[in-house]
C-alpha positions in Angstrom: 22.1 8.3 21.0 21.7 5.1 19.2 19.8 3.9 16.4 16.7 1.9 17.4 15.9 -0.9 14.7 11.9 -1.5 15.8 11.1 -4.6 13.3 14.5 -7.4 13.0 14.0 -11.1 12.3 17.5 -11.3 13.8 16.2 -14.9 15.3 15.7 -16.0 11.9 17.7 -19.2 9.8 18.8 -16.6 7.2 21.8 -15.4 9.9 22.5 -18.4 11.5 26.1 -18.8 10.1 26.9 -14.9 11.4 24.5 -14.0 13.8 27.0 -12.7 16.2 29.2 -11.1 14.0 26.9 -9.1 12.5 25.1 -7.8 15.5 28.3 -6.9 16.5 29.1 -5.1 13.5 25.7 -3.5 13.8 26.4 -2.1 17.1 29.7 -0.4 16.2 28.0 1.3 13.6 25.6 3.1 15.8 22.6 0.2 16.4 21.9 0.0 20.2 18.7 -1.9 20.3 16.6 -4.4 18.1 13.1 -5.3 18.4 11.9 -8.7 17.2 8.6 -9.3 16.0 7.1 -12.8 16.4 5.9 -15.1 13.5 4.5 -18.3 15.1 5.3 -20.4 18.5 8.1 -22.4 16.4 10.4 -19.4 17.4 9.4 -18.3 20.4 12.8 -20.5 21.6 14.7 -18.7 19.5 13.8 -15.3 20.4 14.3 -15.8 23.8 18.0 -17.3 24.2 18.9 -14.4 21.3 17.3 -11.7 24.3 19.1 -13.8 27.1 21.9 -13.6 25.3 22.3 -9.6 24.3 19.7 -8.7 27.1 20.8 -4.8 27.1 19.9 -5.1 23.5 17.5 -7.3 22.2 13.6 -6.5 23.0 10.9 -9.1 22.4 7.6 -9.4 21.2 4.8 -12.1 21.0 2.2 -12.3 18.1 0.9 -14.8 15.4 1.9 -13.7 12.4 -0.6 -13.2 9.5 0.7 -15.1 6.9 1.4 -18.2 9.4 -2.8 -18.3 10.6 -3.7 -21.7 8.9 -5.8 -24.7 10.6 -4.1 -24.5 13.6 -4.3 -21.1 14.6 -6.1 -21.4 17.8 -3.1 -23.6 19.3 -1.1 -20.7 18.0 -3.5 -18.2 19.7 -2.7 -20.0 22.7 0.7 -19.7 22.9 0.3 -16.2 22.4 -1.6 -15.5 25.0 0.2 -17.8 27.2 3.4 -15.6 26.6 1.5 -12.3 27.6 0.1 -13.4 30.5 2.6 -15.7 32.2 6.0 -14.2 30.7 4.5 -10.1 30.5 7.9 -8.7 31.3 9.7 -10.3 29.0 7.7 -8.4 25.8 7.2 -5.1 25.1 4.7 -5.4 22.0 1.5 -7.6 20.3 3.1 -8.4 17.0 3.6 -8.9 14.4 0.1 -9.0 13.7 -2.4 -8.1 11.0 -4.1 -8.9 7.3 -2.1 -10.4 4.4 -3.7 -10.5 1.6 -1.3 -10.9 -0.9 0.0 -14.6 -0.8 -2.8 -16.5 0.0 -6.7 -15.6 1.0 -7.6 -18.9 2.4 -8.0 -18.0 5.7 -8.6 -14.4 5.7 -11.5 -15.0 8.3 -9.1 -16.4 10.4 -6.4 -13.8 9.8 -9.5 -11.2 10.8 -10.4 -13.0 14.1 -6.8 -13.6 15.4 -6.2 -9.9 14.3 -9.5 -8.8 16.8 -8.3 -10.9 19.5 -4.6 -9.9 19.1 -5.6 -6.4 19.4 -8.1 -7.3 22.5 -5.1 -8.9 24.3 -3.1 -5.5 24.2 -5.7 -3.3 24.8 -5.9 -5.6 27.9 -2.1 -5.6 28.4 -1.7 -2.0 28.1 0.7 -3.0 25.1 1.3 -1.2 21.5 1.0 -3.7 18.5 3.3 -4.1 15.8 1.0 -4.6 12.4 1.9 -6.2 9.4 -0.5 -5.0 6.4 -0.3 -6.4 2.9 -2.3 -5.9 0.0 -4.8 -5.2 2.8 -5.4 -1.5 3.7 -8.8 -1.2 4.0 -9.3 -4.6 5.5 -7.2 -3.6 8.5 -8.8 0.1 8.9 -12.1 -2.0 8.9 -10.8 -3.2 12.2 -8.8 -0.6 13.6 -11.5 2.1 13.1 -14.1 -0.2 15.6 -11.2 0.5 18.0 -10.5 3.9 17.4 -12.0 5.2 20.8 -9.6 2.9 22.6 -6.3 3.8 23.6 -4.6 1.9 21.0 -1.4 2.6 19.2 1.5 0.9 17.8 3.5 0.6 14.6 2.3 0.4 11.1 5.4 -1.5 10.2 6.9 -1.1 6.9 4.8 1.5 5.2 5.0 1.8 1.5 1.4 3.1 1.3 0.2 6.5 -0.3 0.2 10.4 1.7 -3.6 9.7 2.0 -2.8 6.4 4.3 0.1 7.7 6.3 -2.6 10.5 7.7 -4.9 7.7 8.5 -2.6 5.9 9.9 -1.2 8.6 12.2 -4.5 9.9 12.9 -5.1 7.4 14.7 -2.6 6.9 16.8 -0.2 4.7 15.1 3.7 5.6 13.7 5.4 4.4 10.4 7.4 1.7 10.3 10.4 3.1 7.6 12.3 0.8 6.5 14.4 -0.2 2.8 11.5 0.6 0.7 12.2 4.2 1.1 15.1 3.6 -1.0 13.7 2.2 -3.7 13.5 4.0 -7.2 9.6 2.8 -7.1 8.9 2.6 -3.6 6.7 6.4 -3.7 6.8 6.9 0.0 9.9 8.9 -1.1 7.6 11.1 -2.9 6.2 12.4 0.2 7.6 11.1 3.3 8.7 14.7 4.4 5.4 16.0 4.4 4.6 14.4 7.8 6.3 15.1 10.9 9.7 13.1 11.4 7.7 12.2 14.9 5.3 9.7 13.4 8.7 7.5 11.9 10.2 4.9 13.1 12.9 2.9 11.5 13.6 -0.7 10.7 14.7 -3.1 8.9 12.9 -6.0 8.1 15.9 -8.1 8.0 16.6 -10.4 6.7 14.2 -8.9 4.2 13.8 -5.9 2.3 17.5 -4.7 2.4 18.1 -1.3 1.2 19.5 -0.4 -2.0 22.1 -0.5 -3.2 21.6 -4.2 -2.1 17.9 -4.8 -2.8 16.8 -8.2 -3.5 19.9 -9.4 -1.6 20.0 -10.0 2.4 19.3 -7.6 4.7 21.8 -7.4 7.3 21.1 -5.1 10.9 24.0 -2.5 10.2 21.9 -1.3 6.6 19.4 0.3 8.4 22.3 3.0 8.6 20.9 3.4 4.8 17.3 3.9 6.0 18.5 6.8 7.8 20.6 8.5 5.3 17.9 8.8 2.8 15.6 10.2 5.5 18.4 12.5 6.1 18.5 13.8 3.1 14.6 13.8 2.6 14.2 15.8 5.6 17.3 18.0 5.0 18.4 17.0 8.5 21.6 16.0 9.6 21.4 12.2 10.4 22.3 12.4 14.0 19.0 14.5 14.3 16.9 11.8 12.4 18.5 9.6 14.8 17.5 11.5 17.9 14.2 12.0 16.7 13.3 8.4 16.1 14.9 6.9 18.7 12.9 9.0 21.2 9.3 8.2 19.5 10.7 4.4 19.8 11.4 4.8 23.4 8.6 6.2 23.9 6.3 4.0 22.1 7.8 0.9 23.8 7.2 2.2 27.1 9.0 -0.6 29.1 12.2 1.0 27.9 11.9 4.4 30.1 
């Protein structure tokens, strides 16, 4: 069974030069699909001739991106919505999409709103969504917990919160996005990662950000995420092909257009 890598800019600038090449590269070393969050509609082009190009591979989503909602976010809204509803088979997620709090708090209004209507849109889809959260817990359980009778789920991609907010987060329906932080001397989540059950992960990369050490602070690359799993291997005193079994099945699952 292959490793599923649930969060990949592969569509990005940063691997124009060897986007090929390192897909390939990826897929020898055990990779068999790669999910691509959205950021805004300047790469919607992108993403789709990188999924008609490795369409046994490469799985789509459509989203506005938190730290892209500026004064033109209900154009960008539009072209989200557009994508669900006239192109539905050709995504299998709402995302990336969420609160960012970190960079900027211009429009966090706006970033609020197009996170309610986001999440309206796949409720209405039947769809998971793919959140990005930064510097912006609380905000975002603000939001989720008015839709916590709904049958929402998704991804809490990247999580480098505390044991208190993983059990939030899987309480209500959601499963961890695991990714390079978990390699980190300082990321914590290290500290208590194998207190929850290895069914609420999934992994990812981020690339090209994020990379795994031994290579932090350089670029991430798809075939690192082989990294991700042999820390939470060795967190979870499991032998890696079971880690990869495991997580690959909630993956599948999650993105239900897969079975």
């Amino acid at each position: 069974m292959g490793i599923v890598d649930t969060h990949i800019h592969l569509y990005g600038e940063a691997f124009d030069d060897d986007r090929s090449d390192l897909i390939e590269k990826a897929k020898a070393e055990g990779v068999s699909h790669f999910f691509l969050p959205a950021i805004d509609s300047t790469y919607t082009a992108r993403m789709k001739a990188l999924q008609k190009a490795y369409p046994q591979e490469v799985f789509l989503m459509s989203g506005l991106h938190p730290t892209h909602v500026n004064e033109n976010y209900k154009f960008e809204l539009d072209h989200v919505y557009q994508e669900l509803s006239q192109s539905t088979a050709d995504y299998v997620a709402v995302g990336e999409i969420g609160i960012d709090l970190y960079w900027d708090k211009t429009f966090v209004k706006e970033q609020t709103l197009c996170f309610e209507t986001q999440i309206n849109w796949a409720l209405s889809f039947d769809m998971p969504i793919v959140i990005h959260c930064r510097a912006a817990f609380d905000e975002i359980f603000e939001v989720l917990e008015t839709h916590k009778s709904k049958p929402l789920y998704g991804i809490f991609h990247c999580f480098s919160g505390s044991l208190e907010q993983a059990h939030k987060v899987i309480d209500l329906g959601f499963k961890l996005g695991i990714g390079g932080v978990v390699t980190f001397k300082n990321g914590k989540i290290d500290q208590f990662l194998n207190q929850l059950d290895l069914k609420s992960l999934v992994l990812e990369t981020d690339a090209p950000y994020l990379a795994p050490s031994p290579f932090r602070g350089k670029r991430n690359i798809p075939s690192y995420i082989n990294f991700v799993v042999d820390k939470v291997a060795a967190l979870y005193n499991l032998p890696r092909e079971q880690v990869v079994e495991i997580t690959t099945k909630t993956a599948f699952e999650l993105f239900r257009k897969l079975n």
